[in-house]
TORTI-864038 format. One record per residue: x, y, z of N, C-alpha, C in turn. Coordinates in pm, whole numbers, padded with zeros to 5 digits, always signed. Layout:
BEGIN
XYZXYZXYZ ...
END
This chain:
BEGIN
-01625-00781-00268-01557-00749-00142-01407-00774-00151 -01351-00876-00215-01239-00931-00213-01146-00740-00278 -01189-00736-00399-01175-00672-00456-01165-00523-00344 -01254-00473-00298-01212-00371-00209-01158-00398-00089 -01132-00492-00034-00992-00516+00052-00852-00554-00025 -00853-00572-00146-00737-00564-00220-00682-00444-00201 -00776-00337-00272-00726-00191-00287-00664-00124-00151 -00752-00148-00011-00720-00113+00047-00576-00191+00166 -00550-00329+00116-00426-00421+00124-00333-00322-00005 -00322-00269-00087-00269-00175-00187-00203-00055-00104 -00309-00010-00072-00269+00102+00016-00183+00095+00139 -00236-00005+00194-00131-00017+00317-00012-00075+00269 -00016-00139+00186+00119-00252+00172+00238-00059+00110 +00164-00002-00017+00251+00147-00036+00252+00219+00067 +00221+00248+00186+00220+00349+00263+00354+00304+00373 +00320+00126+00401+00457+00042+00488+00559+00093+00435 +00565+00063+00272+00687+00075+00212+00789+00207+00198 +00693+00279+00210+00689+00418+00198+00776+00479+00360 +00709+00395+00439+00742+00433+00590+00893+00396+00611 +00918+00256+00569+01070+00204+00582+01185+00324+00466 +01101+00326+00370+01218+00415+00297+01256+00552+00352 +01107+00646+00382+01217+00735+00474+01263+00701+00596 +01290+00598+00646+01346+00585+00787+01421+00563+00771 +01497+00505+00596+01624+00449+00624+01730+00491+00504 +01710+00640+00493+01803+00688+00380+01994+00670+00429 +02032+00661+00370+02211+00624+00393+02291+00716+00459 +02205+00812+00456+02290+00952+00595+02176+01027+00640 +02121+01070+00721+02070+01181+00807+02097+01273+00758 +02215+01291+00730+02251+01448+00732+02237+01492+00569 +02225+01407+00490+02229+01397+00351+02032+01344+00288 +01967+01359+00324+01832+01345+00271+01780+01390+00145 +01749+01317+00069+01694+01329-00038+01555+01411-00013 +01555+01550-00072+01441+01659-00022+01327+01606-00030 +01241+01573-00128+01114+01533-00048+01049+01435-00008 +01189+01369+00083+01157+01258+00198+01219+01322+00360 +01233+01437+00338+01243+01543+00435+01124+01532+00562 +01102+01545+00654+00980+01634+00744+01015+01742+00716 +00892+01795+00748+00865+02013+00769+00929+01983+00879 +01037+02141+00880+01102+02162+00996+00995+02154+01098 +00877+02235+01087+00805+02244+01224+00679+02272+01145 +00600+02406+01097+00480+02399+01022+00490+02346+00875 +00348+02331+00840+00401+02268+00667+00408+02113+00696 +00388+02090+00535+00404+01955+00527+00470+01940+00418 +00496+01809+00408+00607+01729+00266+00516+01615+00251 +00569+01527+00125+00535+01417+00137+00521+01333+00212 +00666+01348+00272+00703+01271+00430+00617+01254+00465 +00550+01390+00589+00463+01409+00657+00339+01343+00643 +00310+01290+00522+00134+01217+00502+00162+01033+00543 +00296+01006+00544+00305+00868+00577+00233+00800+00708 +00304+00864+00823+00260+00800+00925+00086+00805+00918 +00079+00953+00898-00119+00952+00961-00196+00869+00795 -00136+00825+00670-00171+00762+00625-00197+00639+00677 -00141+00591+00708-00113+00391+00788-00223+00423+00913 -00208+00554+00975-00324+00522+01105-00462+00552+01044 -00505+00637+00918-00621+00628+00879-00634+00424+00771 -00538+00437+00750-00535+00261+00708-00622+00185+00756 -00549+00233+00910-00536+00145+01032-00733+00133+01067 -00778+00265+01050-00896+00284+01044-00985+00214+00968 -00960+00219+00876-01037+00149+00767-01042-00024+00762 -00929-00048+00793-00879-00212+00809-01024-00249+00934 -01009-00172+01045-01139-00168+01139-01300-00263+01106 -01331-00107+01040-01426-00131+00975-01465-00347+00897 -01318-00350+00800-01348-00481+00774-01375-00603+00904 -01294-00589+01014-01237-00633+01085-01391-00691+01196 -01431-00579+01172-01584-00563+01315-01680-00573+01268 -01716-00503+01160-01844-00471+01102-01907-00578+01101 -01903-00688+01118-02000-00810+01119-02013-00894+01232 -01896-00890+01338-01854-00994+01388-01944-00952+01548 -01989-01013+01641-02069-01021+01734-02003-00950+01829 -01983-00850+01915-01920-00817+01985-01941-00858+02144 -01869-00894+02212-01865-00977+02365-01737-00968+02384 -01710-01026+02514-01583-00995+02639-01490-01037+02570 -01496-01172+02427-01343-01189+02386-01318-01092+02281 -01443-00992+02180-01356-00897+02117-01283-00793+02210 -01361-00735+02276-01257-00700+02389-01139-00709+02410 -01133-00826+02448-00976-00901+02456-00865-00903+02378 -00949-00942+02258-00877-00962+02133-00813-00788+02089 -00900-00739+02142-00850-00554+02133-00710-00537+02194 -00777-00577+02331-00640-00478+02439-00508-00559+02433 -00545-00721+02336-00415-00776+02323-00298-00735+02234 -00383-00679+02148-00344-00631+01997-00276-00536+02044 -00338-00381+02116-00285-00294+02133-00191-00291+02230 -00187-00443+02354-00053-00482+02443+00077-00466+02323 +00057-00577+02237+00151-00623+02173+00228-00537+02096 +00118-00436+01984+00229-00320+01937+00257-00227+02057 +00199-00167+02197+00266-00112+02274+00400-00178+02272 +00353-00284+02292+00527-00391+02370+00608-00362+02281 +00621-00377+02145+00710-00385+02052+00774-00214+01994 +00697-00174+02027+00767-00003+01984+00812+00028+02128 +00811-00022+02258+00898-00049+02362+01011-00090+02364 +01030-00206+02267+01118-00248+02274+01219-00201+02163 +01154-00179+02067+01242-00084+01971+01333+00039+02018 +01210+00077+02168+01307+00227+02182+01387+00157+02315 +01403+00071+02336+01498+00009+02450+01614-00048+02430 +01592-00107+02277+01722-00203+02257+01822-00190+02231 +01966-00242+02292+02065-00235+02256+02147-00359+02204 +02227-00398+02143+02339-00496+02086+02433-00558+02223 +02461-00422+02273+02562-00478+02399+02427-00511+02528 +02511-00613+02609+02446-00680+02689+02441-00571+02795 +02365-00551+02891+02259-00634+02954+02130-00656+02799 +02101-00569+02668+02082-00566+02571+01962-00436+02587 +01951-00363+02703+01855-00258+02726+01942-00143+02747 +01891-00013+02753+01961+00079+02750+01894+00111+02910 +01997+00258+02985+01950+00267+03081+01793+00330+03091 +01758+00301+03195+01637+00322+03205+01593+00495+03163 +01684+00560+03200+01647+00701+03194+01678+00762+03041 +01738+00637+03005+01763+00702+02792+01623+00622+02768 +01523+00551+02782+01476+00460+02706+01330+00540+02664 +01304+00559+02523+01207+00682+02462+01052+00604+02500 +00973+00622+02584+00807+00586+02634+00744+00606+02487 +00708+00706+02412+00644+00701+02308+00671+00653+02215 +00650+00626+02078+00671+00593+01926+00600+00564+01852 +00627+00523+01739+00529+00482+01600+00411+00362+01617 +00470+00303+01700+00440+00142+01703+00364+00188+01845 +00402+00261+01925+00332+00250+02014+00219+00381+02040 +00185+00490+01968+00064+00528+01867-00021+00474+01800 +00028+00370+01671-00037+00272+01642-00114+00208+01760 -00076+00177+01816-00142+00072+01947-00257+00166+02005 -00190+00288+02086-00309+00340+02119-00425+00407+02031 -00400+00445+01921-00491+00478+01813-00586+00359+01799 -00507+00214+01742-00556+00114+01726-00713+00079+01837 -00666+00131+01976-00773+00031+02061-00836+00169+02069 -00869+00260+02056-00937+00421+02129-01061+00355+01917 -01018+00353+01842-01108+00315+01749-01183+00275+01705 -01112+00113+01762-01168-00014+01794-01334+00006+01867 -01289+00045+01970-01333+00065+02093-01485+00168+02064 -01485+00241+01975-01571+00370+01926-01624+00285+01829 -01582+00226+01719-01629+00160+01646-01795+00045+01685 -01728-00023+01757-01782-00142+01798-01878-00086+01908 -01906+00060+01882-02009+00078+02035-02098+00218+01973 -02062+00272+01883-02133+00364+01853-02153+00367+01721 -02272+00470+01662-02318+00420+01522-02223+00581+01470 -02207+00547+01337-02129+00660+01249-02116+00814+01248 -02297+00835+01282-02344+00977+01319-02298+01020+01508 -02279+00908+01498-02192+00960+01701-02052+00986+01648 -01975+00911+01585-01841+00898+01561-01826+01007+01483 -01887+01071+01415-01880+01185+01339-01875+01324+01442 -01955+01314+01541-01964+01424+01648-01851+01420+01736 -01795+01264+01727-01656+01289+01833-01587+01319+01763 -01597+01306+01644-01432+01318+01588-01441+01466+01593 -01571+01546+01548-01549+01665+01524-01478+01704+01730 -01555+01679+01780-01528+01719+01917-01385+01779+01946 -01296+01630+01925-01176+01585+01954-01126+01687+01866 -01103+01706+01722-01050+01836+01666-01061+01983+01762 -01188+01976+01768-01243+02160+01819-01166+02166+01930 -01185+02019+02012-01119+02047+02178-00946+02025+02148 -00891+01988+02099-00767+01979+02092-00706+02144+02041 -00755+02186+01939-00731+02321+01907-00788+02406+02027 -00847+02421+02065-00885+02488+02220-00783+02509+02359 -00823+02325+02328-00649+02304+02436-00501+02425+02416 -00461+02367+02306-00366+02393+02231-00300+02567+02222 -00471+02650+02192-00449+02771+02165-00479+02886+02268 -00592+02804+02394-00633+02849+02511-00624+02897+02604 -00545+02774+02653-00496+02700+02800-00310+02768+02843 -00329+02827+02923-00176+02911+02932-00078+02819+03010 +00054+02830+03000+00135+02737+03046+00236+02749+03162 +00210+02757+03288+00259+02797+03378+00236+02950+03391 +00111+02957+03364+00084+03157+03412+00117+03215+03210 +00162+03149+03121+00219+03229+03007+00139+03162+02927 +00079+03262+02835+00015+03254+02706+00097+03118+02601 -00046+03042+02617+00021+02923+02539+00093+02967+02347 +00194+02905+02305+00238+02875+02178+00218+02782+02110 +00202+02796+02014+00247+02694+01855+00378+02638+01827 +00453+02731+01852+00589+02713+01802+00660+02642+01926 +00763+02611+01874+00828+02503+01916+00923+02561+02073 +00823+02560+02177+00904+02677+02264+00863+02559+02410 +00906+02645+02515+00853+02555+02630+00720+02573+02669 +00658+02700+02635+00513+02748+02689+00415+02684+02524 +00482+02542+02500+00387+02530+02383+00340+02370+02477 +00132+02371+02452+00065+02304+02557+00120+02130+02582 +00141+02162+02445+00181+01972+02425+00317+01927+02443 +00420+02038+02404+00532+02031+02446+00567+01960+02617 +00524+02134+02658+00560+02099+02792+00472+01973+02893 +00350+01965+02842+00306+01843+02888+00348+01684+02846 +00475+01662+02712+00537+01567+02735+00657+01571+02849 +00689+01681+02846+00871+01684+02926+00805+01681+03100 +00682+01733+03097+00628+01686+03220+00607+01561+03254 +00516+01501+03176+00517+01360+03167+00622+01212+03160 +00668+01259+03035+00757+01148+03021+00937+01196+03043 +00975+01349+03127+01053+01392+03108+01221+01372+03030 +01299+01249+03052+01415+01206+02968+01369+01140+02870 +01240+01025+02918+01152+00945+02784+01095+00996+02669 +01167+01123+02640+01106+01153+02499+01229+01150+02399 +01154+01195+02257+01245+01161+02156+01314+01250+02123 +01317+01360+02209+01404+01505+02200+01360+01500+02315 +01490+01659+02368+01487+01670+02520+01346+01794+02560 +01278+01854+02461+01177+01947+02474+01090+01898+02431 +01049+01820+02327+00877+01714+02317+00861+01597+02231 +00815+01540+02172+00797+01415+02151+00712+01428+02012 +00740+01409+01897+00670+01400+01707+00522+01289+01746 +00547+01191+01897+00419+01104+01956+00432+01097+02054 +00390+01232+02095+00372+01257+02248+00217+01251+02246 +00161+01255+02432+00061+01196+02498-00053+01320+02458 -00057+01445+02463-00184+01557+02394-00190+01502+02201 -00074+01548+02159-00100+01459+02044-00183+01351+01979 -00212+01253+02108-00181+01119+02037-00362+01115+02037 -00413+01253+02075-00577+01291+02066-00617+01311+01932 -00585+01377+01889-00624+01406+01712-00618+01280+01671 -00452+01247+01627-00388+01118+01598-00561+01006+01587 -00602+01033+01674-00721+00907+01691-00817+00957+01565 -00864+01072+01539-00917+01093+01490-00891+01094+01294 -00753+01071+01293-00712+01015+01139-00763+00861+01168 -00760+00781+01242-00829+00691+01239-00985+00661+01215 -01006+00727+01282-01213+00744+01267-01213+00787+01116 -01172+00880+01081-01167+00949+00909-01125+00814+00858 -01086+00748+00870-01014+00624+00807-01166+00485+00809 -01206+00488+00914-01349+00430+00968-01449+00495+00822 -01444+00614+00833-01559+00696+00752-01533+00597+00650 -01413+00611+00559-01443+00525+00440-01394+00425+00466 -01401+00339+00509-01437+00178+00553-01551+00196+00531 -01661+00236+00562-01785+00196+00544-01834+00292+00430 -01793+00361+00381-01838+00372+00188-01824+00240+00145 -01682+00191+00144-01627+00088+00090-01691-00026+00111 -01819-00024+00208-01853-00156+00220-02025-00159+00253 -02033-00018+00171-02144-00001+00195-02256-00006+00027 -02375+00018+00048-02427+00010-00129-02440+00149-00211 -02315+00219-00183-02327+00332-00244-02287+00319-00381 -02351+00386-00443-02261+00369-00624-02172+00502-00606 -02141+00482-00745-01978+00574-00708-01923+00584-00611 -01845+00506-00533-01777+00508-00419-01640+00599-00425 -01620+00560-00568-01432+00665-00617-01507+00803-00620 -01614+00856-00689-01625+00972-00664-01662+01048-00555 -01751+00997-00459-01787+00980-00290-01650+01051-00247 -01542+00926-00256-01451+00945-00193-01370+01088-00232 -01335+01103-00356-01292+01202-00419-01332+01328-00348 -01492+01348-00357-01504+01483-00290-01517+01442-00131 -01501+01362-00033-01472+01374+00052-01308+01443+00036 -01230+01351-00028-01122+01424+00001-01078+01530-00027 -01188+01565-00124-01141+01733-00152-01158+01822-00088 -01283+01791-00013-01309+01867+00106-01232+01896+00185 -01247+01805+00278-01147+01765+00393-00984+01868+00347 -00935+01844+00255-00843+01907+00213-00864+02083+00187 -01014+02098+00155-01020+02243+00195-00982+02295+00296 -01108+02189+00378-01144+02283+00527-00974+02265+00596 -00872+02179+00550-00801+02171+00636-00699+02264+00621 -00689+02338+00491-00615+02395+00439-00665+02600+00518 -00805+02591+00489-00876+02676+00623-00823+02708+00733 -00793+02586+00803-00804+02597+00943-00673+02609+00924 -00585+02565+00873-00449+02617+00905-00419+02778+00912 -00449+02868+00874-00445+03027+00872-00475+03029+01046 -00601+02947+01103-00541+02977+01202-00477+02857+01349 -00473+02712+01254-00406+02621+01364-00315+02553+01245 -00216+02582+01253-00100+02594+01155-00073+02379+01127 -00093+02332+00995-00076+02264+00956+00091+02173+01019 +00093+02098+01116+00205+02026+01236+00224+01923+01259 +00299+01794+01158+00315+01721+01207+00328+01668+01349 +00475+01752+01409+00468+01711+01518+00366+01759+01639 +00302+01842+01635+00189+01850+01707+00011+01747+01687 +00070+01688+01561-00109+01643+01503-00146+01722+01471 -00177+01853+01451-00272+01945+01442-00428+01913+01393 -00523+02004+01460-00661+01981+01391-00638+01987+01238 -00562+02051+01194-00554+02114+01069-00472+01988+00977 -00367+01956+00994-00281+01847+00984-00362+01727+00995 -00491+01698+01065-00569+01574+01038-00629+01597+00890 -00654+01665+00876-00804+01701+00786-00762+01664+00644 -00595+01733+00671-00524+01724+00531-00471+01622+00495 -00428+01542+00588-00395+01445+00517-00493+01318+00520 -00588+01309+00601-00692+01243+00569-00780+01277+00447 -00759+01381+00374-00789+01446+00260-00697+01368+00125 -00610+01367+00165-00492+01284+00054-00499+01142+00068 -00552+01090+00203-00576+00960+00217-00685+00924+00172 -00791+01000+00096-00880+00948+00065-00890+00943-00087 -00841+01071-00134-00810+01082-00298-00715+00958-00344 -00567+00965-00283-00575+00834-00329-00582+00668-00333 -00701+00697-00238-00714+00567-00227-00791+00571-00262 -00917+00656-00351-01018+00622-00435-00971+00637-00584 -00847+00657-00583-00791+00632-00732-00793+00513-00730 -00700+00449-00601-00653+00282-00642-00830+00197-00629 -00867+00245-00571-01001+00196-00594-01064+00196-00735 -01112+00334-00787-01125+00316-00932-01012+00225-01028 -00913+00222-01009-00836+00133-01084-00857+00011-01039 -00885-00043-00955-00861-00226-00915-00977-00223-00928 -01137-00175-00844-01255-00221-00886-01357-00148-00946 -01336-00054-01036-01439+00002-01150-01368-00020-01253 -01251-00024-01309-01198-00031-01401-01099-00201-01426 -01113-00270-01319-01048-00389-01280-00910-00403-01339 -00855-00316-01324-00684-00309-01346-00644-00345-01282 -00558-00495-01298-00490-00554-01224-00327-00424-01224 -00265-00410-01074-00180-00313-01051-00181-00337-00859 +00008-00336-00829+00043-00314-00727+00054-00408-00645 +00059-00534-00697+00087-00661-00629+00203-00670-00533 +00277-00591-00561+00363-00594-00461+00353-00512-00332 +00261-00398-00347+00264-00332-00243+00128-00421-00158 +00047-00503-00232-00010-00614-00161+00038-00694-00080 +00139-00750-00103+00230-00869-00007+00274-00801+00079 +00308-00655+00025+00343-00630+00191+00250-00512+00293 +00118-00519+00242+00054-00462+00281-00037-00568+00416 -00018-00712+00334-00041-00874+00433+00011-00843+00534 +00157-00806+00595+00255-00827+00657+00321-00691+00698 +00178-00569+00724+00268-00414+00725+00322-00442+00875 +00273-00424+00987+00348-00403+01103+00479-00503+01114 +00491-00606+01096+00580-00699+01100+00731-00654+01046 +00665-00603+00893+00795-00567+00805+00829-00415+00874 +00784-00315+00923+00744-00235+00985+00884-00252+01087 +00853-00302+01198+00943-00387+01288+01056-00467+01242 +01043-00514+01166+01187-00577+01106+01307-00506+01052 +01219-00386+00950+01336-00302+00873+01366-00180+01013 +01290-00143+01132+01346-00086+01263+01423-00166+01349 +01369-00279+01386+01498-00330+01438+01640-00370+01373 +01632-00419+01210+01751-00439+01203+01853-00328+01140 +01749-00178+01105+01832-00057+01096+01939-00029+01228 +01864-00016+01352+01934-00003+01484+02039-00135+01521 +01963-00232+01435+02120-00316+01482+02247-00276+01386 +02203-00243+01271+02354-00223+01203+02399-00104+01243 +02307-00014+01283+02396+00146+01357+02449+00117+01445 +02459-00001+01525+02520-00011+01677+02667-00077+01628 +02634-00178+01498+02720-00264+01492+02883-00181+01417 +02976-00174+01482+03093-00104+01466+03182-00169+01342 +03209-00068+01219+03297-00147+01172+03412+00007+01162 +03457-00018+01205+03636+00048+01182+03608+00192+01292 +03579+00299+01221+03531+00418+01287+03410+00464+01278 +03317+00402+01206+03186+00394+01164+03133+00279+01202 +02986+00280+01182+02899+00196+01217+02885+00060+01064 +02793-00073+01075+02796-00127+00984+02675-00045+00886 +02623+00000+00875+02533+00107+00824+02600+00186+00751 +02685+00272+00804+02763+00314+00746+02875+00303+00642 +02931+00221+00687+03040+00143+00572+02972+00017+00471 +02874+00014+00479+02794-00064+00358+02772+00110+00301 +02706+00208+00338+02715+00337+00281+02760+00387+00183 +02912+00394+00233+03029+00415+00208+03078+00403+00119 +03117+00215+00117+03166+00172-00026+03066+00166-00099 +02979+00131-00109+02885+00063-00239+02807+00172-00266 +02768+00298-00193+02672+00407-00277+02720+00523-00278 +02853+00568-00235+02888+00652-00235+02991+00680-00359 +02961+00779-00431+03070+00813-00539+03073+00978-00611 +03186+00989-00627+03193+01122-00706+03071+01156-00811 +03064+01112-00880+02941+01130-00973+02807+01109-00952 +02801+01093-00809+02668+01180-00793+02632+01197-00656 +02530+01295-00614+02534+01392-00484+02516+01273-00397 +02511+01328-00279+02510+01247-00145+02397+01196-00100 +02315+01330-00192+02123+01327-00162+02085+01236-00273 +02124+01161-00373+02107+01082-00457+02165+00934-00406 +02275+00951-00330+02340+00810-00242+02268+00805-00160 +02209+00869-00051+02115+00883+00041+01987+00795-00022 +01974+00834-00093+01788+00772-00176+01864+00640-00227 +01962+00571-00298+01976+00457-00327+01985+00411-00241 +02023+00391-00123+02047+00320-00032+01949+00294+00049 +01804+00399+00054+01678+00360+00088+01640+00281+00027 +01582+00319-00123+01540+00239-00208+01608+00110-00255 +01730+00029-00212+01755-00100-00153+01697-00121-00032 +01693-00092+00033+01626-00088+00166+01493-00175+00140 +01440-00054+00072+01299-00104+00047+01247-00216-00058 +01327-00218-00146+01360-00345-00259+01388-00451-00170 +01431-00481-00047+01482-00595+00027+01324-00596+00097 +01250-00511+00138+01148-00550+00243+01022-00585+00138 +01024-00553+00051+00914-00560-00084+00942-00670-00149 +01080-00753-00132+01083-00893-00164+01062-00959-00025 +01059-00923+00053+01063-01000+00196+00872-01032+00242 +00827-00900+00159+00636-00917+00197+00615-01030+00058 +00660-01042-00062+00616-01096-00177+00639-01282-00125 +00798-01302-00059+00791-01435-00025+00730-01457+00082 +00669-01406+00189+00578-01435+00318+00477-01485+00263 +00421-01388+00116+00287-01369+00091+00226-01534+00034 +00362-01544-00095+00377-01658-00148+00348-01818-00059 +00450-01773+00017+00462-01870+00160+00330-01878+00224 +00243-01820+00213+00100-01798+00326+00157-01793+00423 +00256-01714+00462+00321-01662+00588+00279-01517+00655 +00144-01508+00734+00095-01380+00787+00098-01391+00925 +00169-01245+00978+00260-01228+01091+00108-01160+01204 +00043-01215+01239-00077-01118+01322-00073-01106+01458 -00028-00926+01469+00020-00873+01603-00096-00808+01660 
END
């Protein structure tokens, strides 16, 4: 057992790391290409990060419940968990440097990473701990069929609903309805509220193999393998006709990258426990400590963008001088300056780890 919560402490600790580096390349405007998002359909590498960590998030589950007695304090212990990352991706999209230290109420973004996580987290939980696998298999399918239904169906003020990135698109306009200035653009939200339906369902896929992983199947790496090959068919299918969308979730967009979430994480599986290759200790320590470091390298990105040095920000002029140079592109300064980034948070999970310092939100 130790051994397959390693692999899957592996996975999360690369997927954290993975998350801070594209969030924090040295210009916006200068991105190293494939740490890009798809403009709108399509995917990149990018794109498999987040719904990687929430099928993680899934699987971590599984260890988490599968044994433990369920009554009024798991419960508790749920809706606290999912208080707390709500609270904290709240406060990420609230904070400011200058005092009162909040922004006004009508800039301050309702959705985010941290606060997806949260609701994914307890809608899982919650399915987990109450229904057996062959139910969870019928919702998840559900939740796909009905979300694409929604999506492709349902007309939007009298007008034939869209895909594309327009106002008569279902999820769109039902964030700017909802959370109208509180989104992360002024037309819809990358974790807006129709979205954040699928979204659940990279979690349950994440559940599925939690319990290979802890179950008495032999070959579990190959199990997994053609699950994910599958999954990566059918998802590749359904895109012809529900177009593969990050920012929408798409039915199609679950399938696939819960498809990649499973291939390789039954590689790192065959490598740590069929083949016992010791490998990836570092993305272990900070796989101990993902939401924490998660939160740390976001809040203290936004503090150095606020923090002013000359005509630029302190973000910037660390930029500036130290990675910027003639001899080589901007999209190559851009990526060094992540990848310090991430060299600082990958020593920051290794001494917590050392320390027996675990941050549990």
């Amino acid at each position: 057992m130790q051994n397959r919560i390693l692999s899957v402490d592996i996975f999360r600790g690369a997927t954290i790391l993975l998350m801070v580096l594209v969030n924090t390349p040295g210009t916006w405007t200068n991105v190293y290409a494939p740490f890009r998002h798809a403009e709108w359909h399509g995917y990149t590498p990018t794109d498999l990060v987040f719904p990687f960590f929430l099928f993680i998030v899934g699987t971590s589950i599984v260890f988490s419940y599968r044994n433990k007695e369920v009554n009024s304090n798991t419960y508790k212990k749920i809706i606290v968990r999912t208080l707390k990352l709500i609270g904290l991706g709240l406060f990420l999209g609230a904070f400011i440097i200058e005092f009162p230290f909040f922004k006004a109420w009508e800039n301050i973004r309702f959705p985010g990473v941290l606060q997806r996580i949260g609701v994914v987290f307890f809608f899982a939980s919650i399915l987990f701990i109450n229904f057996k696998w062959k139910t969870l298999v019928g919702i998840a399918i559900g939740l796909l069929v009905g979300y694409w239904l929604l999506m492709t169906l349902v007309p939007v003020d009298g007008v034939a609903s869209t895909l594309e990135r327009a106002p008569n698109n279902f999820a769109n306009w039902l964030d700017v309805k909802v959370f109208g200035s509180h989104n992360y653009k002024p037309d819809y939200d990358p974790e807006g509220l129709l979205s954040t339906i699928p979204s659940i369902v990279s979690s349950l896929l994440g559940i599925f193999t939690g319990l290979i992983l802890v179950s008495k199947q032999e070959k579990k790496a190959t199990l997994l393998m053609g699950i994910g090959g599958s999954l990566l068919i059918i998802g590749h299918l359904w895109d012809l006709v529900f177009p593969i969308n990050k920012a929408l979730w798409t039915s199609s967009f679950v399938l696939v990258t819960a498809g990649w979430a499973n291939l390789i994480l039954a590689l790192i599986y065959y490598l740590t426990d069929v083949k016992q290759i010791k490998f990836g200790s570092i993305f272990r320590y900070a796989g101990a400590n993902a939401i924490i470091i998660y939160f740390l390298s976001s809040f203290i990105a936004k503090v150095m963008g606020q923090i002013q040095v000359g005509d630029t920000s302190l973000h910037g002029w660390l930029f500036q001088k130290i990675y910027v140079h003639d001899a080589i592109s901007m999209e190559m300064s851009s990526l060094l300056y992540g990848l310090t980034v991430l060299a600082f948070y990958a020593f920051l999970g290794y001494v917590l780890y050392q320390r027996k310092i675990f941050f549990k939100v």
